[in-house]
C-alpha positions in Angstrom: -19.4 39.4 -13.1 -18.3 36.4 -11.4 -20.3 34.9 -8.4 -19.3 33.0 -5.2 -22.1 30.8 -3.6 -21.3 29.4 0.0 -23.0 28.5 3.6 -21.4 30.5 6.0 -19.0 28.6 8.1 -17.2 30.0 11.2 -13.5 30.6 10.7 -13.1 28.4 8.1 -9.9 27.0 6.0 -8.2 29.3 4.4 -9.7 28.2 0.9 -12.8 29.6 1.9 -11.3 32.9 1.7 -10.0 32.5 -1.5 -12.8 31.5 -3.4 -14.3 35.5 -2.0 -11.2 36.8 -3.0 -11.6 35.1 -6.8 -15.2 36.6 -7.7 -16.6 40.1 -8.0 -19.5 39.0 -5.7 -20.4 36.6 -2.5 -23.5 35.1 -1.9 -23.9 33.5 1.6 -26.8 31.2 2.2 -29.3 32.5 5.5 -32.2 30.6 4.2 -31.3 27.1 4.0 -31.6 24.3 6.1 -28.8 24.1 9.1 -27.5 20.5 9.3 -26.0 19.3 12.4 -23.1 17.3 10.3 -22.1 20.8 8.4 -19.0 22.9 9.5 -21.5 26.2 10.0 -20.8 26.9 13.5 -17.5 24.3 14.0 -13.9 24.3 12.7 -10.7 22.6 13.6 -7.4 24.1 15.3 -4.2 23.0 16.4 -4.0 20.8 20.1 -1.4 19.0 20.9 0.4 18.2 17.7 -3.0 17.0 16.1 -6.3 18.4 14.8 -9.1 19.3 17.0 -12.6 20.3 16.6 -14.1 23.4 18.1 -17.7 24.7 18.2 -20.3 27.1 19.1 -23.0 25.2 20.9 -26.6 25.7 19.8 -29.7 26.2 21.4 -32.4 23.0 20.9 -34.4 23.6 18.2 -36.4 21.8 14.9 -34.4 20.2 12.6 -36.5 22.0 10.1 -35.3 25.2 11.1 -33.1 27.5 8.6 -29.5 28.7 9.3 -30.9 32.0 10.6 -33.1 30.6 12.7 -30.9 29.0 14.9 -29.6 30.9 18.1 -26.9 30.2 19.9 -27.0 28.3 23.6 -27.2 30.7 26.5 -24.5 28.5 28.1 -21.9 30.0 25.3 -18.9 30.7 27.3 -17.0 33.2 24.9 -14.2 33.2 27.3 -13.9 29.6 27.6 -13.0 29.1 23.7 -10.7 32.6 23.6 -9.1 30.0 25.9 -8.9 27.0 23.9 -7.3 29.1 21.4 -4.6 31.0 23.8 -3.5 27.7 25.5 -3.0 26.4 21.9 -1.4 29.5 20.1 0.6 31.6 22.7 3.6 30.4 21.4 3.1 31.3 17.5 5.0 33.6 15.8 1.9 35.6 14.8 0.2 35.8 18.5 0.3 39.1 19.4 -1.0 40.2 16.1 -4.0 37.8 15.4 -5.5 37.2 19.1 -6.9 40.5 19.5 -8.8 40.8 16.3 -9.8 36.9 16.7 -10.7 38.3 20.1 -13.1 41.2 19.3 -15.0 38.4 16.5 -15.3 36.0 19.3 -17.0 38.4 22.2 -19.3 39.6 19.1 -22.6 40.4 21.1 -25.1 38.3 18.7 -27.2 35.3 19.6 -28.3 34.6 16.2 -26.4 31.6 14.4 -26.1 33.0 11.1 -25.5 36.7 12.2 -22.7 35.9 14.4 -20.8 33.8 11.9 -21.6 36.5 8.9 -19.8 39.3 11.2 -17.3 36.5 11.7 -16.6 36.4 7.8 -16.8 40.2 6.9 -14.4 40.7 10.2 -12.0 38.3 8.7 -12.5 39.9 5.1 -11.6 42.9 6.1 -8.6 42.1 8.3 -7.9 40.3 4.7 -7.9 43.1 2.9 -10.6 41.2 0.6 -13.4 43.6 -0.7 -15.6 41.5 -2.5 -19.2 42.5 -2.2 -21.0 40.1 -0.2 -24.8 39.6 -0.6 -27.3 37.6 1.8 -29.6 34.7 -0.3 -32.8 35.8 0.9 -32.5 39.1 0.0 -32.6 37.9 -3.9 -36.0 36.7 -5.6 -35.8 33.5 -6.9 -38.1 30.6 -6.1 -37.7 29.0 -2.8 -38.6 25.3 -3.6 -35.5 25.1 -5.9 -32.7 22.7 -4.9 -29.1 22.0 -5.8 -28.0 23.1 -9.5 -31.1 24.8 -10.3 -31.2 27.0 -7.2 -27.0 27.7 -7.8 -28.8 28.7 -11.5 -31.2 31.1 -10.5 -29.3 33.1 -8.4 -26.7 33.4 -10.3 -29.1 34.9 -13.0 -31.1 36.7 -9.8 -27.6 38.3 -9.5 -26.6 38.8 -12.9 -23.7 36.8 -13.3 -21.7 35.9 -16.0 -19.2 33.4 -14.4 -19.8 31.1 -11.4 -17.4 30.0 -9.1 -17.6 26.6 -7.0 -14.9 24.7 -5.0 -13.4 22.3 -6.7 -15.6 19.4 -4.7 -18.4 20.1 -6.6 -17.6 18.8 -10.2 -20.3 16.0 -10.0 -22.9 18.1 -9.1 -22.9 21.1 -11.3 -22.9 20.8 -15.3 -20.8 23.1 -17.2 -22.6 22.7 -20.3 -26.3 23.6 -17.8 -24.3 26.8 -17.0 -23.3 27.7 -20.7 -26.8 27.2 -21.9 -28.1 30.0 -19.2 -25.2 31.6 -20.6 -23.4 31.2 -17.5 -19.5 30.1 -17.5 -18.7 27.2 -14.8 -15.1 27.5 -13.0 -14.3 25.3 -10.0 -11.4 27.1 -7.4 -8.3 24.2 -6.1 -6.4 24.9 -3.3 -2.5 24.2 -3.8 -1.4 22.5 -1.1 -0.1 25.3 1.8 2.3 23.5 4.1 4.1 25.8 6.9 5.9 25.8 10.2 4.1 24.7 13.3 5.7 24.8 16.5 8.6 22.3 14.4 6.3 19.1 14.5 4.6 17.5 11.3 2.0 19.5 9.5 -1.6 19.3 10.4 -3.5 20.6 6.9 -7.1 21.7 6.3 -7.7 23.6 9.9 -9.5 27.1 10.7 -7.7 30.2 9.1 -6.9 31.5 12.3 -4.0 29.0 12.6 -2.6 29.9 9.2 -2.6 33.4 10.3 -1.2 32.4 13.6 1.9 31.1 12.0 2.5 33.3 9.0 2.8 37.0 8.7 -0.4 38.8 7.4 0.9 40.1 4.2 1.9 36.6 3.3 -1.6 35.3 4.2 -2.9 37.4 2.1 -0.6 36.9 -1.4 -1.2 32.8 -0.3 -4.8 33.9 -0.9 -4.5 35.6 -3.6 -2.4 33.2 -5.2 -2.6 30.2 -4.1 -5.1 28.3 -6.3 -6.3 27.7 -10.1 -9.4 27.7 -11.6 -10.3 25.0 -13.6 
C-alpha cells in the first residue's frame, strides 16, 4: 500500500493533488503544530499579471497551539475573497465552470482551521475525480513525542504501508535505506513543469489549483494530474 503524508494546505498547487492521486492512502496532519510561515491557511493566485498571496485570517491564539486548534477570525469576510478571485478570473476560459464549486468550498460554514481546509481538500478531490482514501493523523496510535523521519516511520507502519511517498523536497530529510530497514520503500513525487495560457501574458508558475483549473478544461486537469510527474 502506498502512503501520502502532508499538512493540509488550502487550495494548494496543483502538485499537491498529485502526490493524493499517486498513493493508495492520504494522511493529513491535525495534530501538529500550526506555523505562521506555512502555506496551511494561504496560497497564491493570479493579479495583475503577477503572483499574489491570499489568506484566511486567524483568530489570536498560542503559538503552541496545533493545526486543529486554530479557528478562524470572526472578521472572515467569505464574500470579500470570492471577490478577490472573480475580479481576477472572470475572464478565464474555465470561469463559469470552476467559480461555483470554488464558491460552495469558500462559504463552507466551519470556524475550525483545520476542518475548513480538510473539506476544502476532499471538495477538490472529488471535483478531481481522485478517490484516494484519506485518513486524519490523530486518529492513528503512534507516539506523540516523535519528530520528523521517525514520526513519517511510525505512521506509515501505524497504517501498514509498504511504499511511502514524499515530494520531491524532501530528499535530505528522509533516508531510503531507514525506510527499507522497516521494510518500507522511499519514492519522492516531481512535478514536470506545467506551463499554460494566461490571459496571453508570461506565465506565473507554482500558484493555487484553482487557477490551473481556471484556465484549462477539467478533464485535462485531471490527466496533468495523473500524469504529470515521476517518482524517483
Amino acid at each position: 500500500m502506498k502512503l501520502g503524508i502532508m499538512q493540509p494546505y488550502f487550495l494548494p498547487y496543483i502538485g499537491y493533488f498529485q502526490l493524493l492521486a499517486s498513493v493508495d492512502h492520504f494522511i493529513l496532519y491535525d495534530n501538529i503544530k500550526y506555523t505562521k510561515k506555512g502555506w496551511i491557511n494561504r496560497n497564491r493566485m493570479l493579479l495583475n499579471g503577477a503572483d499574489a498571496t491570499f489568506s484566511l485570517p486567524l483568530k489570536k491564539g498560542s503559538d503552541s497551539l496545533n493545526i486543529v486548534q486554530r479557528e478562524l477570525a470572526p472578521e472572515f469576510d467569505r464574500r470579500k475573497l470570492l471577490n478577490q478571485f472573480m475580479g481576477t478570473y472572470r475572464k478565464a476560459p474555465q470561469f463559469e465552470l470552476v467559480f461555483p464549486a470554488f464558491e460552495r468550498i469558500v462559504n463552507y460554514e466551519e470556524n475550525n482551521l483545520f476542518w475548513y481546509v480538510y473539506n476544502s481538500i476532499v471538495k477538490l478531490c472529488d471535483y478531481l475525480n481522485i478517490k484516494t482514501e484519506i485518513t486524519i493523523s490523530s486518529e492513528l496510535t503512534v507516539d506523540r513525542k516523535l519528530k520528523g523521519q521517525d514520526k513519517v516511520l511510525a505512521l506509515c507502519e501505524a497504517a501498514g504501508a509498504t511504499t511511502y511517498v514524499n515530494p520531491v523536497g524532501g530528499t535530505e530529510l528522509y533516508s531510503k535505506t531507514s525506510f527499507r530497514e522497516r521494510n518500507i520503500e522511499l519514492q519522492f513525487i516531481k512535478t514536470t513543469p506545467i506551463e499554460y495560457m494566461q490571459f496571453g501574458a508570461a506565465f506565473v508558475p507554482w500558484l493555487s489549483i484553482i487557477d490551473v483549473l481556471m484556465f484549462n478544461p477539467l478533464e485535462v486537469v485531471r490527466e496533468r494530474i495523473a500524469t504529470d510527474y515521476e517518482l524517483i
